[in-house]
N, C-alpha and C positions, 0 to 999 in steps of 0.2 A: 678226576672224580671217581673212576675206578677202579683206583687204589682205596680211594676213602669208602665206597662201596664195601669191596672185597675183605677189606679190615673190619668192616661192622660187622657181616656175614660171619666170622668167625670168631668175631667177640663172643656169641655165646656157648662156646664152646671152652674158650679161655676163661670163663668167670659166669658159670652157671648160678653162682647166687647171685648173681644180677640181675633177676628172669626180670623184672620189671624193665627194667635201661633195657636191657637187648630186645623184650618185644617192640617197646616205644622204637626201637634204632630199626628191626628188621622191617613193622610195620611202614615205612619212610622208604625204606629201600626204593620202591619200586616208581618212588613219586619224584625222586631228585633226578636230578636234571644237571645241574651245575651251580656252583658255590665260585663268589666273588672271595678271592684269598684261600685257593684251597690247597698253593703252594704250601702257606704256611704248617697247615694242617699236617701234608703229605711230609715234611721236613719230621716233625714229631713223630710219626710214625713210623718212620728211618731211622730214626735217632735210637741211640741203644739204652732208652730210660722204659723206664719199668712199664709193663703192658698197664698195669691195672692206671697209672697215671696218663698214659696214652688214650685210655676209654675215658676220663672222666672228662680231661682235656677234649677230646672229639664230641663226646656231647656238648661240652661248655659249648666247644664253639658250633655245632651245628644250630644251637638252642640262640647263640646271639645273632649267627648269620641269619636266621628266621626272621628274629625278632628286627633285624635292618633292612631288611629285604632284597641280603645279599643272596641269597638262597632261591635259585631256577627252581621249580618244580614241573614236572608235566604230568599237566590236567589230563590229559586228554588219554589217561591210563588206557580204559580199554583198545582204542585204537593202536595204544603202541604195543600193548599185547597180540592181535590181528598182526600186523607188520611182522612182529618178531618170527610169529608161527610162520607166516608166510617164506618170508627167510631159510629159516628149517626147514620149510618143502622145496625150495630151490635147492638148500644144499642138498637133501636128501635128491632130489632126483638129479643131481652130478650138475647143474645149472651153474655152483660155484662151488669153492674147494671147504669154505666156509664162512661162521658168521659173519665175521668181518670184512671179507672181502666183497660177501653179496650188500652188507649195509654200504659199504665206500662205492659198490658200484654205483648203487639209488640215490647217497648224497653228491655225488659227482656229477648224473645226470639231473639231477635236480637243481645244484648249482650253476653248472653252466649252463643250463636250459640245453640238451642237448639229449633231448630221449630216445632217439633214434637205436644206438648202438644198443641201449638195455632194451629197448622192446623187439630187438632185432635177436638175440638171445634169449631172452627169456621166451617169444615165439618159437624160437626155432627145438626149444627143448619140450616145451608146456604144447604147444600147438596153435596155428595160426588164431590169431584173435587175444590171446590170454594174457599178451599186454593191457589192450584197449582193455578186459573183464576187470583186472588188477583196477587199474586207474581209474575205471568207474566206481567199482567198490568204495574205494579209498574216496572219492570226492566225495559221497555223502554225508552229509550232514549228522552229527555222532546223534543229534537229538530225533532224526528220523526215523530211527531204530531199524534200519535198514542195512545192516553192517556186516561184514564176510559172516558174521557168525549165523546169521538167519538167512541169508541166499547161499547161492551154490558156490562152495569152498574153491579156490582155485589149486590146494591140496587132494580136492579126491576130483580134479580131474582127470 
């Protein structure tokens, strides 16, 4: 997914009279999640056929994966915005070397039910307690309106 991400991001660049397709594409960005067949997709976009056939093809098919409901979205946008930042302040404060090693830490302990090691870490950087802050944050209820972005950031700790 992002390869197909990163390709869109860039289509408007390769084909500025498209502003309509590229906004429709960039707006979406942020909401996909994952696509049922998106080998096929990613094959196309490897392939050495013309970019502008490549863009018309990725919409085609984002527009039918929709319409089948092969197409993951995440709802839950603003939270995974909160998360992302979050991330960025751990790397930034040396917690991980970067994004993706701090997202694989939190999907790993998440997975294996095994919180121990990441809240053993990220306390020992952030300061005692700033797991447990993190985890409460995060349980709330998105419609509470109670969310890192109205309490106290665990960034400008």
């Amino acid at each position: 997914m992002n390869k197909i991400k990163r390709w869109l991001e860039q289509a408007h660049l390769l084909f500025p009279d498209q502003k309509e397709m590229n906004e429709e594409n960039l707006a979406l960005l942020p909401y996909l999640h994952a696509v049922y067949g998106a080998d096929e997709a990613i094959r196309v976009l490897e392939s050495g056929d013309d970019n502008r056939f490549k863009l018309e093809f990725l919409a085609g098919f984002l527009d039918k994966a929709e319409k089948s409901e092969s197409l993951v979205r995440t709802d839950r946008i603003s939270e995974l915005e909160e998360f992302y930042k979050l991330l960025d302040s751990l790397v930034g404060r040396g917690v991980y070397r970067n994004v993706n090693e701090a997202f694989d830490a939190f999907a790993r302990a998440n997975f294996s039910g095994n919180l121990l090691p990441l809240g053993k870490r990220i306390d020992s950087v952030l300061g005692k307690g700033a797991f447990r802050e993190i985890a409460e944050k995060f349980r709330e209820e998105p419609e509470s309106g109670s969310g890192l972005s109205e309490n106290r950031k665990v960034s400008e700790k």
